[in-house]
C-alpha positions, 0 to 999 in steps of 0.5 A, spaced: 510 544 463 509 541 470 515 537 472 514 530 472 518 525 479 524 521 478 521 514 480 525 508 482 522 502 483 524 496 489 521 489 488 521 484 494 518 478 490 517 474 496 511 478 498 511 480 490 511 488 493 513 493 490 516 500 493 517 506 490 523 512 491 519 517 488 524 525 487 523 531 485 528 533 480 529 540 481 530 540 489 532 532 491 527 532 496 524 524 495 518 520 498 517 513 499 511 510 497 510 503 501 516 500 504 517 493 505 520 490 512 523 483 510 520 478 515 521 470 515 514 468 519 517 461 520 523 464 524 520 470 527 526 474 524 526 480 522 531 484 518 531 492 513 534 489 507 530 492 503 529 499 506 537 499 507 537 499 499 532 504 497 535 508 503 542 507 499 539 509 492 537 516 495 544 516 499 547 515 491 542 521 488 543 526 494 536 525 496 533 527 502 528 523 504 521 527 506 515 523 506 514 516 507 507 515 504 503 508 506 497 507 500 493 502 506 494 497 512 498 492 508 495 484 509 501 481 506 508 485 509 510 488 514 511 496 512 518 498 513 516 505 515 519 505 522 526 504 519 526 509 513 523 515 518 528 513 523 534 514 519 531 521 515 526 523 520 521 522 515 513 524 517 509 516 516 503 518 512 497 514 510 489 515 508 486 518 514 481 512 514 486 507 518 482 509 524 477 505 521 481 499 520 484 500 527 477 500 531 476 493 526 482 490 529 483 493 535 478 487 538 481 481 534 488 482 537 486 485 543 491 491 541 490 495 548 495 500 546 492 502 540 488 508 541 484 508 535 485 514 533 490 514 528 496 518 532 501 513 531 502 516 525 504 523 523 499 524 518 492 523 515 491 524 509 484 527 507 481 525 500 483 531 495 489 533 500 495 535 497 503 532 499 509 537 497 515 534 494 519 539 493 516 542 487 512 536 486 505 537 488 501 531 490 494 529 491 491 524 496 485 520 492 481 515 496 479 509 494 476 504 498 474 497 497 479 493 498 480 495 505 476 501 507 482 506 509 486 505 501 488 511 498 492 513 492 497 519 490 497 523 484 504 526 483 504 529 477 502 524 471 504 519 475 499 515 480 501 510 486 495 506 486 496 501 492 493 494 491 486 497 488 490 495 481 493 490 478 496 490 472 491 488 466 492 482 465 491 480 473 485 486 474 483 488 480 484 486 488 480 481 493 475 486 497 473 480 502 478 483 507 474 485 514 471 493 512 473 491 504 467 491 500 466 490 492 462 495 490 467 500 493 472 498 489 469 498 482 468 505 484 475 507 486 477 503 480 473 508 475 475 514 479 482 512 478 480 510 470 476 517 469 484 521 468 487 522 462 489 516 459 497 518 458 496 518 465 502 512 469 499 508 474 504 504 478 502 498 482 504 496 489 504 488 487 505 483 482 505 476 480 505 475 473 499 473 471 498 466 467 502 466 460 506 471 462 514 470 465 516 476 467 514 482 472 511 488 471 508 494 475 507 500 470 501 501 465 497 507 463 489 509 464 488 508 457 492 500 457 487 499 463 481 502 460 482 497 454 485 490 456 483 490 464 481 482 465 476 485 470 475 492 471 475 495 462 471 499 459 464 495 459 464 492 464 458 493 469 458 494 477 454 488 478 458 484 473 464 486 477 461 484 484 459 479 481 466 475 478 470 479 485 466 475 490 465 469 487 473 469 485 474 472 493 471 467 496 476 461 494 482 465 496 486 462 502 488 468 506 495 472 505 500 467 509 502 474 512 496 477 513 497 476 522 503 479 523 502 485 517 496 487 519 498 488 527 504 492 525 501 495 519 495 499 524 501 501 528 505 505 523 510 499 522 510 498 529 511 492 533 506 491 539 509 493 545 513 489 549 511 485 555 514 484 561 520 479 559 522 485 555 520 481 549 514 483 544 509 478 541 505 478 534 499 474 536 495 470 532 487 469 534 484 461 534 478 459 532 476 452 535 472 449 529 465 445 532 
């Protein structure tokens, strides 16, 4: 029988984010899947509260943290993988289509120091690629559509889906980001529902959809198959197009979208200091006619 991962879920619910502490049982080597840096954009301040937990809990269990694994270039958190690679030397690894992303942004921020390459990470991860945890052998599995970097990880009947799912009763994610594309995404989403359906899905967000009064960030292939609000066997692609694009153009942007996607394109970076020593997250203006 395939050794299944110990996994350890970390919900920061003011960006209704979920992380993962994801170890193989046999050796205690460990990975985090989408760490989350808590950051208040009123203030400016920012702290590692959130990172220190799931570093404590793998302290507890006597795990050596290896890889941090990023599904994309978030939009609605900063990533805590700087803090979480500065404490174990852990590698930051993400789809290798960031470089996409970073040659959309790179314009819209003026990113200079952004080579556009993707080298501010350690590793990108081609699709069918696979990650070593220990004995726990993952597969990257690219699922564009909501940005055009996502991937997922497969570790053994568990799969990490980023923000290409949600939950059943919620569906599916926005595609209207720059690079995002509906069409896409109905696709991504079938790849994932093609596997067996005893297989785990684990979200990256929640937010408890209407009717509903508590979180929840884990279901299964055959569950989403049945009962997705948006994505269930049945559905067309122009029917989802159609209901995505339509849903899409109504949602404001995420209140963190600017400074997420500045740090999240460096690998959890903040851009360089200037000469004051300081350093500044920029938000682009608009000025209406």
């Amino acid at each position: 029988m395939t050794a299944k991962p110990t996994i350890r879920a970390f919900f920061d619910e003011p960006t209704n984010t979920v992380s993962y502490l994801v170890s193989d049982p046999a050796t205690r080597r460990a990975a985090v899947i989408d760490p989350a840096l808590d950051y208040d954009h009123r203030s400016g301040k920012a702290s590692t509260k959130s990172a220190e937990a799931i570093l404590s809990a793998a302290a507890a269990d006597g795990l050596t943290i290896e890889w941090v694994l990023e599904t994309h270039a978030h939009a609605d958190h900063l990533s805590g993988a700087p803090f979480i690679k500065l404490k174990t030397g852990a590698k930051v690894g993400i789809g290798e289509h960031i470089r996409d992303v970073q040659k959309i942004f790179r314009p819209v921020f003026n990113a200079v120091d952004l080579v556009g390459d993707g080298s501010e990470f350690d590793h990108l991860f081609k699709d069918g690629e696979r990650v070593s945890i220990g004995t726990l052998e993952g597969e990257v599995i690219y699922t564009p559509g909501h940005t055009p970097a996502d991937v997922a990880y497969k570790i053994a009947d568990a799969v990490f889906v980023g923000d290409t799912l949600f939950m059943p009763d919620f569906g599916s994610a926005r595609a209207d980001f720059p690079g995002g594309d509906a069409h896409a995404l109905y696709r991504s989403m079938k790849r994932l529902l093609a596997l067996p359906p005893e297989t785990r899905l684990f979200m990256c967000h929640d937010y408890k959809a209407p009717g509903r009064y508590q979180y929840a960030w884990e279901t299964t292939v055959g569950e989403q198959r049945a009962h997705n609000v948006h994505v269930k066997d049945g559905v067309s692609e122009g029917e989802f197009v159609t209901m995505r694009e339509t849903r899409d153009a109504k949602l404001a942007a995420p209140d963190l979208l600017m400074p997420s996607i500045q740090v999240n394109m460096r690998a959890g970076k903040l851009p360089p200091a200037e000469a004051n020593g300081v350093r500044y997250l920029k938000i682009p203006v608009q000025l209406g006619t």
